[in-house]
C-alpha positions in Angstrom: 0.0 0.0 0.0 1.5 3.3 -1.0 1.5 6.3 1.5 -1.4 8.9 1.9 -1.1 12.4 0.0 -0.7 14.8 2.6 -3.2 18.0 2.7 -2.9 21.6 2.3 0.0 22.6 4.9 -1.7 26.3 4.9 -5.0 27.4 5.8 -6.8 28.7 2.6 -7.4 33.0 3.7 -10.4 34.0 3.4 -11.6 37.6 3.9 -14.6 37.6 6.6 -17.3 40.1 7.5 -19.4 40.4 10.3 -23.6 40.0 9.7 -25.7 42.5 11.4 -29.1 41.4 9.9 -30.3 37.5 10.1 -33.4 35.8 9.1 -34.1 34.3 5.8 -34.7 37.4 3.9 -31.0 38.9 4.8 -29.9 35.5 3.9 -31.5 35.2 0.4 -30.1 39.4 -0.2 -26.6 38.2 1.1 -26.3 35.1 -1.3 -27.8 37.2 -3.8 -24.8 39.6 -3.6 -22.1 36.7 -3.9 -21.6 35.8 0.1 -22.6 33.0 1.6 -24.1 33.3 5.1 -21.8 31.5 7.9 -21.0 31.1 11.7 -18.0 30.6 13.9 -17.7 28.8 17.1 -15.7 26.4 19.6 -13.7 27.3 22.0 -15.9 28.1 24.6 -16.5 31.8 22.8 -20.4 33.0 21.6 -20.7 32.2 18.3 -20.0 34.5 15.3 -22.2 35.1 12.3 -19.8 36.5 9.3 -20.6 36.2 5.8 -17.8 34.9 2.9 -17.4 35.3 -0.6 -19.2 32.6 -2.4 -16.9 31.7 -5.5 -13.8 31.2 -3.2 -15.7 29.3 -0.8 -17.6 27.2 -3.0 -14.3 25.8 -5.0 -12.3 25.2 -1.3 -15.6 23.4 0.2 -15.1 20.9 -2.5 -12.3 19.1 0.0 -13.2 17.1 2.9 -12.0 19.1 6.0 -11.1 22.5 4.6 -9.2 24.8 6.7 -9.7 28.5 6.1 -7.4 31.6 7.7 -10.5 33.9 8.2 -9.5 37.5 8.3 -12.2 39.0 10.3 -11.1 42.9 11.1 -7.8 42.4 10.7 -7.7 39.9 12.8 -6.5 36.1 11.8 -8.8 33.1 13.1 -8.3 29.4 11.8 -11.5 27.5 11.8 -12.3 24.2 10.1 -15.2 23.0 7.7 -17.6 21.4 10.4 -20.6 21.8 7.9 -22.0 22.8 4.5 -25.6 23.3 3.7 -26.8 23.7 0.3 -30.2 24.0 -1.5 -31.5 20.1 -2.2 -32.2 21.4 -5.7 -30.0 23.8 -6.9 -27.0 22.6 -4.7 -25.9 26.5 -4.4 -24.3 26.7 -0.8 -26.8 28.4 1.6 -24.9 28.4 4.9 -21.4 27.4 6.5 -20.6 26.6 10.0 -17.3 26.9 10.9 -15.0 25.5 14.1 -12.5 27.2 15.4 -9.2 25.7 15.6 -5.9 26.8 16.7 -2.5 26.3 14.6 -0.9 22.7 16.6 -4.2 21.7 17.8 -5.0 18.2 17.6 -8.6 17.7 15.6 -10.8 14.4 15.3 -11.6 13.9 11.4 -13.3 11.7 9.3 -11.1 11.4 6.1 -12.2 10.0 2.6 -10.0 6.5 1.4 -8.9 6.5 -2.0 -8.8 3.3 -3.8 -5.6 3.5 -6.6 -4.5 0.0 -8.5 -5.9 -3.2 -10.0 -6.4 -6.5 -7.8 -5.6 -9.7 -9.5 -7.3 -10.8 -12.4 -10.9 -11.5 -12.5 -11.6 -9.9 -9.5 -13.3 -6.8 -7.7 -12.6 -4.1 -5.2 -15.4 -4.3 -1.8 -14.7 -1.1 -0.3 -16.1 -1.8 2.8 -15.2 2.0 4.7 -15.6 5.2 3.0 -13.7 7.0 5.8 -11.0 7.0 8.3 -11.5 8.4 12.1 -8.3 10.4 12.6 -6.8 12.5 15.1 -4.6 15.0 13.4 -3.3 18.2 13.6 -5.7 20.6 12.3 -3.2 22.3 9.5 -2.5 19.5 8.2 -5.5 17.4 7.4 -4.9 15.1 4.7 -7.2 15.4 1.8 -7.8 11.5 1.8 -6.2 8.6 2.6 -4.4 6.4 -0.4 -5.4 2.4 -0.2 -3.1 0.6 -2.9 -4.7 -2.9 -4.4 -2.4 -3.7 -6.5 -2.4 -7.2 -7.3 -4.0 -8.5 -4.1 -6.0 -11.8 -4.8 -9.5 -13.1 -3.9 -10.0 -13.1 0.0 -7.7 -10.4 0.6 -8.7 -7.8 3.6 -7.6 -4.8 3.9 -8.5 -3.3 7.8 -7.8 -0.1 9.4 -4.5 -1.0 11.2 -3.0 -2.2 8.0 -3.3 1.6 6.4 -0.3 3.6 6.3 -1.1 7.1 7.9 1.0 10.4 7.6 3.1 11.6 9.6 2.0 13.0 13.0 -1.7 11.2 11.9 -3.1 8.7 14.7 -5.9 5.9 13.9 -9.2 6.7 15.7 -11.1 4.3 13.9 -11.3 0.5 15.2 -8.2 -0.8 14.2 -10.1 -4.4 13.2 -12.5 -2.1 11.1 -12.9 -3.5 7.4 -12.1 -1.5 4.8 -11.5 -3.3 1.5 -12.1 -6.6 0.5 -11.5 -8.5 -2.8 -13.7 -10.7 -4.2 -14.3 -12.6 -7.3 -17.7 -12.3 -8.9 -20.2 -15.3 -9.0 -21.4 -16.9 -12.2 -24.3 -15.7 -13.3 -27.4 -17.9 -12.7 -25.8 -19.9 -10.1 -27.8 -18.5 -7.4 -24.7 -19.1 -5.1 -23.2 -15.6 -5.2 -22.8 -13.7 -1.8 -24.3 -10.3 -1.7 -23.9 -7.8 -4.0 -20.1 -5.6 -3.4 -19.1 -2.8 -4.8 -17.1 -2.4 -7.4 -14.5 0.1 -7.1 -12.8 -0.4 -10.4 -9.6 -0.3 -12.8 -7.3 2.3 -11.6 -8.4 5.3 -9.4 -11.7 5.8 -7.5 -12.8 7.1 -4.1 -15.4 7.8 -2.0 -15.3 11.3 -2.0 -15.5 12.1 -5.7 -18.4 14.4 -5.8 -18.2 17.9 -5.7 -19.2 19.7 -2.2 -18.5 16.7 -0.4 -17.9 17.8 3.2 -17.2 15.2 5.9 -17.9 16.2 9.4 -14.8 17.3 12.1 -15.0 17.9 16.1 -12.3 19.0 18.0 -10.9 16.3 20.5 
């Protein structure tokens, strides 16, 4: 199994603005003007309603556990991704909430596993996990975690302790917890067949593809 690419070492900055007016109206007038309504808070401090620029947000939402470097008056804040919500329909982002975090501080994450390489011949790729529980430092998140399959054969497992994590990354997951499996496919009409797995696929795929995918993060 090959390492995991490591995450964004730097905080994305983002200028920040505090909201005076609330309510659905305000909200609909904000995201009408190209911010996105949002709050900050953790800490133990009230939270903050700020508004952010929509087109910047929108593309650095698109990775799991975004950091941004909120410049708020002047003043620097790091606070992580906790949640996105976006119209069912349109899937234009209506509101962000935002933890704080501090630069060396140790967050609990859910991070996507990418699946990269071919199992043997004639068979498939169960992925069994979509996500790793890790405790990491929150500046350096890794976007996803790298699973290599190369060449395993049928009845290979891959579980959580056998993953390689970055550096300074530890496991909060069970260690015995499943997360791929390789199979080969039953004939058809044998009625034999166990059920159904997933098939990841030739080469790359993961499980956090999709744009605007957001995977939830506390602070430990």
């Amino acid at each position: 199994m090959d390492g995991p690419r490591k995450g964004h070492d730097m905080a994305d900055r983002i200028s920040a603005e505090r909201r005076e007016q609330f309510g659905k109206g305000a909200a609909r007038k904000l995201r009408a003007s190209g911010r996105i309504p949002a709050v900050i808070y953790g800490h133990g401090t009230d939270p903050v309603h700020i508004s952010l620029p929509g087109h910047e947000v929108s593309l650095i939402v698109r990775h799991a556990n975004a950091v941004l470097d909120l410049d708020l008056g002047g003043r620097s804040q790091l606070a992580l991704v906790k949640d996105v919500q976006k119209d069912p329909v349109r899937q234009v982002i209506e509101h962000v909430d935002l933890l704080v975090v501090t630069s060396g501080e140790t967050v609990h994450v859910e991070v996507p596993v990418h699946v990269e390489g071919e199992s043997a011949p004639g068979t498939i790729v169960g992925l069994e996990a979509q996500t790793l529980l890790l405790d990491v430092e929150a500046t350096h998140i890794p976007e996803r975690i790298l699973v290599d399959v190369s060449d395993l054969p049928d009845g290979a497992h891959i579980t959580a302790a056998d993953v390689k994590l970055p550096e300074g990354a530890k496991l909060a997951s069970d260690p015995e917890l499943l997360i791929i499996r390789i199979s080969t496919p039953s004939r058809a009409g044998t009625g034999e067949g166990e059920e159904e797995t997933v098939e990841v696929g030739a080469g790359e795929a993961t499980a956090a593809e999709a744009e605007g995918d957001v995977v939830s993060a506390t602070v430990s």
